[in-house]
C-alpha positions as CSV (number, residue, x, y, z in Angstrom):
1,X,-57.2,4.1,33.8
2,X,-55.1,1.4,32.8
3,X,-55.2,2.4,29.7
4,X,-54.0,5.8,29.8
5,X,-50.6,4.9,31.2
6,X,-50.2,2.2,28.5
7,X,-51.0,4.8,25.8
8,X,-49.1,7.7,27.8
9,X,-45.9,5.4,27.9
10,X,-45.9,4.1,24.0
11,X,-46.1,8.2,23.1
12,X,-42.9,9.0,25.5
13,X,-41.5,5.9,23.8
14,X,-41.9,6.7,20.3
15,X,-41.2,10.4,21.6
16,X,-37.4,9.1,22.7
17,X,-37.3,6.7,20.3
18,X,-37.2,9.3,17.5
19,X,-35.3,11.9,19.2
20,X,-32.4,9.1,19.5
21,X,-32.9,8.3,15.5
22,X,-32.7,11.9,14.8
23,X,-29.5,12.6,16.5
24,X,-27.7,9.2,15.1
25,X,-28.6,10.6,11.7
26,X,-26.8,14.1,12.8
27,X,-23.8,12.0,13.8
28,X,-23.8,9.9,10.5
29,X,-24.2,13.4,8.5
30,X,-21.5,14.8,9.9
31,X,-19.1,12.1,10.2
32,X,-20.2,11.7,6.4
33,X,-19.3,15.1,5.7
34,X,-15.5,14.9,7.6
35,X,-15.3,12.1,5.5
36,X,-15.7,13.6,2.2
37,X,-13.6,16.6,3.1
38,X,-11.1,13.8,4.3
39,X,-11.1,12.5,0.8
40,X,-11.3,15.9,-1.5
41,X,-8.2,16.7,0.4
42,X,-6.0,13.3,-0.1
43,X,-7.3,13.5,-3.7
44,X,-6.0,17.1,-4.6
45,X,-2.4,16.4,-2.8
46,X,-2.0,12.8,-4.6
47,X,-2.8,14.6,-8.0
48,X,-0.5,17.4,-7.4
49,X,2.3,15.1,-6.4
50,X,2.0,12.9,-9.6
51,X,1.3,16.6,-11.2
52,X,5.0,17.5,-9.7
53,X,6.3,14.1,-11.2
54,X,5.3,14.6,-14.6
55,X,6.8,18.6,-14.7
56,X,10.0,16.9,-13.3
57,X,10.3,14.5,-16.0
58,X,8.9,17.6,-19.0
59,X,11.8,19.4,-17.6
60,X,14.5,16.6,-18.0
61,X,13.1,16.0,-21.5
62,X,13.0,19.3,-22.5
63,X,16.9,20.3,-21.4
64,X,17.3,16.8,-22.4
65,X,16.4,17.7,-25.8
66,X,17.5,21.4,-26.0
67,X,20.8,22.6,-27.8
68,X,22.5,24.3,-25.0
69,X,25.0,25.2,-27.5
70,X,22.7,26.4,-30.5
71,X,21.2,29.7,-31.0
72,X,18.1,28.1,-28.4
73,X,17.5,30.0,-25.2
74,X,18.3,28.5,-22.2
75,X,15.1,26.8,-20.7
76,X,14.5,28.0,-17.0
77,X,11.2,27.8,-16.6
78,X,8.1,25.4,-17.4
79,X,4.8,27.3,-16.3
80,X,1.5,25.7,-17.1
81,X,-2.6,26.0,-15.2
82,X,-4.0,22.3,-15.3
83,X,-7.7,21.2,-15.6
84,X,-10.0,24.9,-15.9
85,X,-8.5,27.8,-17.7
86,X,-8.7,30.3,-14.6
87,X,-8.1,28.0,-11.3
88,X,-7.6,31.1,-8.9
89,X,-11.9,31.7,-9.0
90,X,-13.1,28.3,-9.9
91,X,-10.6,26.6,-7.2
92,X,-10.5,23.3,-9.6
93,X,-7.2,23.6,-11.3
94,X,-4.0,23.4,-10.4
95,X,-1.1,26.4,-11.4
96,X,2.4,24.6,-12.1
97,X,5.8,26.1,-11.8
98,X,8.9,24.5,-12.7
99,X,12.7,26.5,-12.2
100,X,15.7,24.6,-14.0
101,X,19.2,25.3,-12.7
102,X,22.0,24.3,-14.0
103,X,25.5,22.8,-12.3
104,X,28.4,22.3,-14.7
105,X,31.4,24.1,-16.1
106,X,30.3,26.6,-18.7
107,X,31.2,24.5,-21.7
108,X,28.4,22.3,-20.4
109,X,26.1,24.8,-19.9
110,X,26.7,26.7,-23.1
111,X,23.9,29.0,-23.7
112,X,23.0,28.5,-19.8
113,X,25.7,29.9,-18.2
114,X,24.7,33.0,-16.2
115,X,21.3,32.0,-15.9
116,X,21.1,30.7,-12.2
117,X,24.2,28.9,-12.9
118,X,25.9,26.8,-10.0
119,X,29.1,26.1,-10.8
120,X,31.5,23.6,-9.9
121,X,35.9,23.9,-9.6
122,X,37.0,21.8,-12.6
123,X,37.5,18.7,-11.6
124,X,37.6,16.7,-15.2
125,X,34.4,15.7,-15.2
126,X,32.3,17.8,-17.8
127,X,29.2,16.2,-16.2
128,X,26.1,18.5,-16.1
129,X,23.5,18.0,-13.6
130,X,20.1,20.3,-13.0
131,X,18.3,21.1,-10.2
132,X,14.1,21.0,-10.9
133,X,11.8,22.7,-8.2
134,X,8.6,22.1,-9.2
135,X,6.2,23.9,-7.4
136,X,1.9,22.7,-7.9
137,X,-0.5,25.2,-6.3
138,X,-4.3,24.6,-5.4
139,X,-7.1,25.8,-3.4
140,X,-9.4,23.8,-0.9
141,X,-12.5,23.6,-2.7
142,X,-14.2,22.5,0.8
143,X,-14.1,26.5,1.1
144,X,-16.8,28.5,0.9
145,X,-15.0,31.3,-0.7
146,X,-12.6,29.8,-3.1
147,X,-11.4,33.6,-4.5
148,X,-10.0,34.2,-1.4
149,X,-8.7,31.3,0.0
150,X,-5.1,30.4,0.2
151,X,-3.0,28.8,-2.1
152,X,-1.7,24.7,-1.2
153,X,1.9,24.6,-2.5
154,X,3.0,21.2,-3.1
155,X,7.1,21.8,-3.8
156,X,9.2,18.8,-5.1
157,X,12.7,18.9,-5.9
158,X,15.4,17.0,-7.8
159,X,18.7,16.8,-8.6
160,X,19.3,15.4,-11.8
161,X,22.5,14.4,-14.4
162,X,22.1,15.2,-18.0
């Protein structure tokens, strides 16, 4: 008789003991998963700011380099998908948009002028300065449909003399 209750209590032992296991694994699994959703959303906004970094300094090159006063167009925009070809169904990329606007007197501007031109009373200075918006969209890929999820928008912007 003894017996019985030994061998009846080890079973509801073991019986609670794994019931207890199994739900600390369900806690690690899903604190697991928060953390990798966690992470996969830090890492997507880090890359899109130093994504929005590097189209800011493109830009400055780029009017940096282009004769305003030349037959060159004006540069206003800087458009560009990073990583796969098509992010909007994969949901890996990023899409970049960059808008240049120029502040100056119109000698400065040359070719600019008229093209989202702020424009400053003379003052003496011919300095001209541009204002980069930089604007790095991606998608959660936590989702379960990436098609039709929402767009992140990281926007930076800076005011810069040429």
């Amino acid at each position: 008789m003894i017996r019985d209750h030994r061998e009846a209590f080890s079973l509801v032992t073991a019986v609670f003991l794994i019931v207890l296991m199994a739900g600390i694994a369900l806690y690690v699994m899903s604190l697991s998963g928060k953390i990798v959703k966690e992470t996969t959303t830090q890492y997507k906004k880090e890359q899109a700011m130093l994504l929005a970094k590097s189209y800011t300094e493109l830009a400055i090159m780029t009017v940096t380099a282009n004769d305003r006063n030349g037959t060159n167009a004006c540069i206003t925009n800087i458009n560009a998908n990073v990583g796969p070809s098509n992010p909007e169904t994969s949901g890996e990329g990023y899409r970049v948009r960059t808008r240049i606007a120029y502040i100056g007197a119109d000698s400065d501007i040359g070719s600019c002028s008229g093209t989202r031109q702020l424009d400053h009373p003379s003052d003496g200075n011919n300095d001209l300065n541009i204002i980069v918006d930089v604007y790095v969209e991606y998608k959660d890929i936590i989702q379960g449909d990436i098609a039709s999820s929402p767009w992140i928008t990281y926007h930076r912007r800076t005011l810069q003399k040429i």
